[in-house]
N, C-alpha and C positions, 0 to 999 in steps of 0.2 A: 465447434472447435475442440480437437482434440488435447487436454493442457498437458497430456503427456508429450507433444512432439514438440521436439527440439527446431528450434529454424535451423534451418543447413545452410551452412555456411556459407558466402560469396565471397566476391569481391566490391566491396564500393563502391558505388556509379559517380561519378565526376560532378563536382558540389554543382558547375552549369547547368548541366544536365538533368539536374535535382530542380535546381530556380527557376529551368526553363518549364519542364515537366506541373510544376506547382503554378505556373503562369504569373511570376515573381520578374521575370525579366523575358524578352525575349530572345531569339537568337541571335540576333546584329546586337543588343546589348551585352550578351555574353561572349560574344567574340572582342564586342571594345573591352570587357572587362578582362580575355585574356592578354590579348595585347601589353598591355599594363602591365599585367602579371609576370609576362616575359623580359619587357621591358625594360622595368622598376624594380624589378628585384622583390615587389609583394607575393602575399597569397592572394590565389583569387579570389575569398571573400575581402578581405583589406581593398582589392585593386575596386571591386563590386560598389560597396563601403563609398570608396573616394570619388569615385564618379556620379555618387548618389544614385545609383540604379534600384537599391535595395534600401531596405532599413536592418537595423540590428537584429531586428523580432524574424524578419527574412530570413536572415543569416543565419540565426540559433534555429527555426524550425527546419530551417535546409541540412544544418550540420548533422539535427537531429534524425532526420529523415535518410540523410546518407551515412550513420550508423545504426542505425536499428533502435534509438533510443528515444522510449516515449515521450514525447513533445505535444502537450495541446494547445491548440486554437481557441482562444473563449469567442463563446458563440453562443446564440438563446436555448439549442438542443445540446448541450455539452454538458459534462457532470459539473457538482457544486465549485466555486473559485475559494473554497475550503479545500481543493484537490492542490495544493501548492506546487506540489514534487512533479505536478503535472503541467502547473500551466505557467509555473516560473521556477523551473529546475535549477539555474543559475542565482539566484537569488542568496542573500546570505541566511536565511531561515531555512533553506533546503540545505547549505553547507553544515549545519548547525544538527539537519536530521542524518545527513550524512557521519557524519562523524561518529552518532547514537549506532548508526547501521556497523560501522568498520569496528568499533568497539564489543557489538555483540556477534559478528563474523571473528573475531580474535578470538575474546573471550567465552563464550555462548555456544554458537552453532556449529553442530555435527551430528550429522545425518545416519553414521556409522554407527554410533555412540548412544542413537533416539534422541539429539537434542537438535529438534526441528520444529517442536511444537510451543508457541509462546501465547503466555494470556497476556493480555494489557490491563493492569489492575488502580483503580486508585480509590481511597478511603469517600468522598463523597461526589458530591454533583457539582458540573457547571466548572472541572479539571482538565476539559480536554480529550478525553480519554478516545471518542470516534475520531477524533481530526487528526489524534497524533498516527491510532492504528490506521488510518486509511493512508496518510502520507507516508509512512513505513513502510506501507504493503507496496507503494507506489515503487519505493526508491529501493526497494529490494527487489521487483520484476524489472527494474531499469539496470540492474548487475544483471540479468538472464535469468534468474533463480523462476523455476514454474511457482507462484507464490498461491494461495488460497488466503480467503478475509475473509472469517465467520463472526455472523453478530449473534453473539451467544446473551447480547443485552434484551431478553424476551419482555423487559419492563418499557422500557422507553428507548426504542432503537433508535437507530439515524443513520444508520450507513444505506440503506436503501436511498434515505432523500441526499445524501453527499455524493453518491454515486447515479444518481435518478436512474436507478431500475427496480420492475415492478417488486409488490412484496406481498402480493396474494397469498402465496406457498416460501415456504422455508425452511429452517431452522424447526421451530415448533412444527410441522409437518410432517417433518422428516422421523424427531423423537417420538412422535406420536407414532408412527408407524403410515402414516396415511401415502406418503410418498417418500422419494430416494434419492440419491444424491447428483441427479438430474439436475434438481432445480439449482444448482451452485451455475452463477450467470457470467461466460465471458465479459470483461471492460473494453468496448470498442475503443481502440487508438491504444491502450496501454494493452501488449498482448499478451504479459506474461501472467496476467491479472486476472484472479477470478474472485468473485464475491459470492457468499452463501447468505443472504437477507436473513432476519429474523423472523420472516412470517405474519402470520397472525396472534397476538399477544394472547398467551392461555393465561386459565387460571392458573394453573400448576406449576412455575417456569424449575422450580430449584426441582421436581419431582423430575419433571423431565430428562434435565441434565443427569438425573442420576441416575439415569437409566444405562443397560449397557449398550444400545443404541447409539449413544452419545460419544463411549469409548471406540466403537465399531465405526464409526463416523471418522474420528481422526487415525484409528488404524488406517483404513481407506485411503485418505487424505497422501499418506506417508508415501502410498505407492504411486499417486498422481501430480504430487506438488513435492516440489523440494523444501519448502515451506509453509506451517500453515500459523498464521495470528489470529486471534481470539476476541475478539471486543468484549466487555462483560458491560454490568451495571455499577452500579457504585455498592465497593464491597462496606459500607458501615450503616446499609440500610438492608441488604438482602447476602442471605446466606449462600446464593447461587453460584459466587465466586469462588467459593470455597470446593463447590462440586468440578467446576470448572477447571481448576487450577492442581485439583486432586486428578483429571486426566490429561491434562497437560504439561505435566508433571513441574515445569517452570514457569515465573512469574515475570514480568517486566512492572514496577511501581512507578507509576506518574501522579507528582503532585503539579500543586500550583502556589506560584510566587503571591506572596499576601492574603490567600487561599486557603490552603488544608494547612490544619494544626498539626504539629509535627509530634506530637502526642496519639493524634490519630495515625497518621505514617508508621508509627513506631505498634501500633497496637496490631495494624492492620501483617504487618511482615510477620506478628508474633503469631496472631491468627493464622496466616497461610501455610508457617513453615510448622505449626505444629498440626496443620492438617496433612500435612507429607509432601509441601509443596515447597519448590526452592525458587526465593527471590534473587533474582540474579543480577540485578541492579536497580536503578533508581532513575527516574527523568525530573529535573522542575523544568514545569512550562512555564514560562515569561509572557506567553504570548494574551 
């Protein structure tokens, strides 16, 4: 998959057509359901709905499916149900990451300007940090945006196991010089979606990032995603956040509610911004 092309444009295909297609209703069920629809004065889902042809979960993957916007199925070969943005978009914890996205679309992101590149930072372990960038990266390719997910955490990753693809080669591959930026791996069903795996765990991970490999990597990026996020490790155990964030020039800081000492929050900005990097706001997880 090419992440530079843009899907071109259509028109809609008729939500029936969708339920029918997806084998949700058949055709004498979607013609009772238009009926209804002409009849009563509903929408075809509504009319779908009241005649119990469908269920809700129908409804939302169909609407999905007849805008272009990624909806999954949970199913035994599907990525982790840590994908939220994916596999319950409507939900109020996806409203919740929405809001984080329109906030840093206002505030944050401009592409004109170089402000496309985001670390995801938080002072320790066990904050969230893969769950929140993998559902961010979700609900930013769900606007169109061509987004990249790099898991520049070469200590303890996870995004390979939330997104279940392999993680032979990667990241550490890539700074090593061994291979190229090939291995950044389409997300089947989410298309705007690409993930860069952390690889094989070196010894060396903060040596690596400081390479200029590293920087050449999101140069790169710039020209193929409108977007690239950054997973790191937990910045109050390893220095590597600081290499990280020093080329991606901005920070996103996620704590956790009952969690990180706000002592630590407050050390960790003082850290990043006097390494030349700008914290651009803040998240608590609740979750």
């Amino acid at each position: 998959m090419d992440p530079s092309a843009r899907p071109v444009p259509r028109t809609a295909p008729p939500l029936g057509a969708v339920l029918v297609n997806e084998g949700k209703m058949t055709a004498a069920q979607a013609e009772q359901a238009l009926e209804l629809h002409r009849s009563g004065g509903m929408r075809f889902g509504e009319a779908a709905l009241s005649l119990k042809l469908i269920t809700e979960r129908d409804l939302h993957s169909a609407l999905a499916k007849q805008f272009d916007f990624a909806y999954l199925q949970t199913g035994p070969e599907g990525v982790s149900k840590e994908l939220i943005a994916a596999y319950d978009p409507f939900g109020q914890r996806v409203e919740e990451l929405r809001a984080i996205r329109t906030q840093l679309l206002i505030r944050w992101f401009n592409p004109e300007e170089g402000r496309s590149k985001l670390a995801i930072v938080s002072p320790g372990t066990g904050e969230g940090r893969s769950y929140f960038a993998a559902n961010l990266a979700v609900i930013f390719s769900q606007l169109g945006l061509r987004t990249l997910l790099i898991d520049a955490n070469m200590r303890t990753p996870r995004l390979h196991s939330i997104f279940r693809i392999p993680n032979r080669t990667g990241l550490s591959a890539v700074l090593a010089g061994r291979t190229d930026q090939d291995n950044v791996v389409p997300i089947p069903g989410i298309p705007m979606l690409s993930v860069l795996p952390a690889g094989s765990i070196p010894p060396n991970p903060q040596e690596l990032l400081s390479r200029p490999a590293f920087a050449a990597l999101l140069k790169g990026a710039q020209t193929n995603f409108d977007l690239t996020l950054v997973d790191t490790p937990a910045a109050m155990l390893y220095a590597d956040v600081q290499s990280v964030t020093y080329r991606t020039g901005d920070a996103l800081l996620l704590t956790r509610r009952d969690h990180t000492r706000i002592s630590d929050a407050v050390r960790i900005v003082r850290e990043l911004t006097d390494a030349g990097a700008r914290v651009v706001g803040s998240v608590v997880n609740s979750i």
